[in-house]
C-alpha positions as CSV (number, residue, x, y, z in Angstrom):
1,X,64.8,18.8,118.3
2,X,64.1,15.2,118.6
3,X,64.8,13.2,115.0
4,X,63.7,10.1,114.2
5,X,65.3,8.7,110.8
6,X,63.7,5.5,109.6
7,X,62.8,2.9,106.9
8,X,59.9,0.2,106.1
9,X,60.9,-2.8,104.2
10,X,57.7,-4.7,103.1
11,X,56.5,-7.6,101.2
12,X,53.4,-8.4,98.5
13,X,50.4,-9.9,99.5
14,X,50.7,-13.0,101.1
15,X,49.7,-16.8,99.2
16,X,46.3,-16.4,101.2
17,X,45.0,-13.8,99.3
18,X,46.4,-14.1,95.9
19,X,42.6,-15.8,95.0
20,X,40.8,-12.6,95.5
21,X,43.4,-10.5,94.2
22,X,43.5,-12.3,91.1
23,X,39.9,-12.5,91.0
24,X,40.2,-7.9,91.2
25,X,43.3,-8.1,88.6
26,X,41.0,-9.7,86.2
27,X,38.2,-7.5,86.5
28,X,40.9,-4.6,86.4
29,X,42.0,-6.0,82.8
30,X,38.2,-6.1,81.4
31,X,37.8,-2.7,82.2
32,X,41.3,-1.2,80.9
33,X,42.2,-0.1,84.0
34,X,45.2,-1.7,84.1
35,X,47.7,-3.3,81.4
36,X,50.4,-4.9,84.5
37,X,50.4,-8.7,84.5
38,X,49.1,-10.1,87.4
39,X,52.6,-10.6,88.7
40,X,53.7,-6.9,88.8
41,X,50.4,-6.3,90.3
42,X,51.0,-9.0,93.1
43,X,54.4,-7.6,93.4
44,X,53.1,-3.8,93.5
45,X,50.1,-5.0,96.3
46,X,53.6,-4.7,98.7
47,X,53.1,-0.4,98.8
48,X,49.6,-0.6,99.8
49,X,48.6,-0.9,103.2
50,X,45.5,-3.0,102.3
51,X,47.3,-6.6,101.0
52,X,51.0,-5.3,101.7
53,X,53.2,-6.7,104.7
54,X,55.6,-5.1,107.0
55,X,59.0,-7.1,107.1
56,X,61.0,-5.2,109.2
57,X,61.2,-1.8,109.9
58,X,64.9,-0.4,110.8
59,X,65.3,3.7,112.5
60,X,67.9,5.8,114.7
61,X,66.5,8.2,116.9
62,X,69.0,11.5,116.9
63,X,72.6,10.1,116.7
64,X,72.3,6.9,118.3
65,X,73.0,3.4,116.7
66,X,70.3,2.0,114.5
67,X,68.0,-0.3,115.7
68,X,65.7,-2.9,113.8
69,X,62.1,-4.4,114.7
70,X,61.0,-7.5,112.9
71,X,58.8,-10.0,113.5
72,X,55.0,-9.5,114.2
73,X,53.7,-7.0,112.0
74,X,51.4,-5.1,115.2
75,X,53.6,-5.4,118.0
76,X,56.7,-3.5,115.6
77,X,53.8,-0.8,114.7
78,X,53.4,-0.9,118.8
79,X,57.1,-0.4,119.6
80,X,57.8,2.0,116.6
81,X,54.3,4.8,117.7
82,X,55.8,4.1,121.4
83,X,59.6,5.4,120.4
84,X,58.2,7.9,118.2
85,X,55.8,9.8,120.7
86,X,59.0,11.8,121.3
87,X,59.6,12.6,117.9
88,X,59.7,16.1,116.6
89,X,60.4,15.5,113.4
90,X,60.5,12.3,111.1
91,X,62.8,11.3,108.0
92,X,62.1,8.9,106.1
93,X,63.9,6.4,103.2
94,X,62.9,6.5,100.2
């Protein structure tokens, strides 16, 4: 059985989109759905795949060494769906 043991580090929303996000956030506040300041929900925006960013994302398949991608956030979703076509089973980092 082929593992694949690996973890996502990712980042908030970046500056570019802080506008409309504050812009939701407010409206969020008005209609008591939330009671976060707008800087734990910035900060929160980083587990969402719709604003959150991908900073690196590290894995070891089976016993080898551990290997990280970085840089652009598509090509290290590329690489990592191309390594893990051989994948029988995933474990993730919590």
């Amino acid at each position: 059985m082929n593992k694949l043991f690996f973890d996502i580090e990712t980042l908030p929303a970046d500056k570019d989109k802080h506008e409309i996000l504050q812009k939701f956030h407010k409206s969020r506040l008005k209609q008591g759905k939330t009671k976060a300041t707008f800087e734990d929900f910035l900060a929160g925006t980083s587990f969402g795949g719709t604003f959150g960013r991908i900073l690196c994302l590290s894995y070891a398949f089976n016993d080898e060494p551990i290997k990280t991608l970085k840089g652009d956030e598509k090509k290290m979703l590329e690489d990592f769906w191309n390594i893990a076509e051989r994948v029988d089973l995933f474990i993730g980092h919590n």
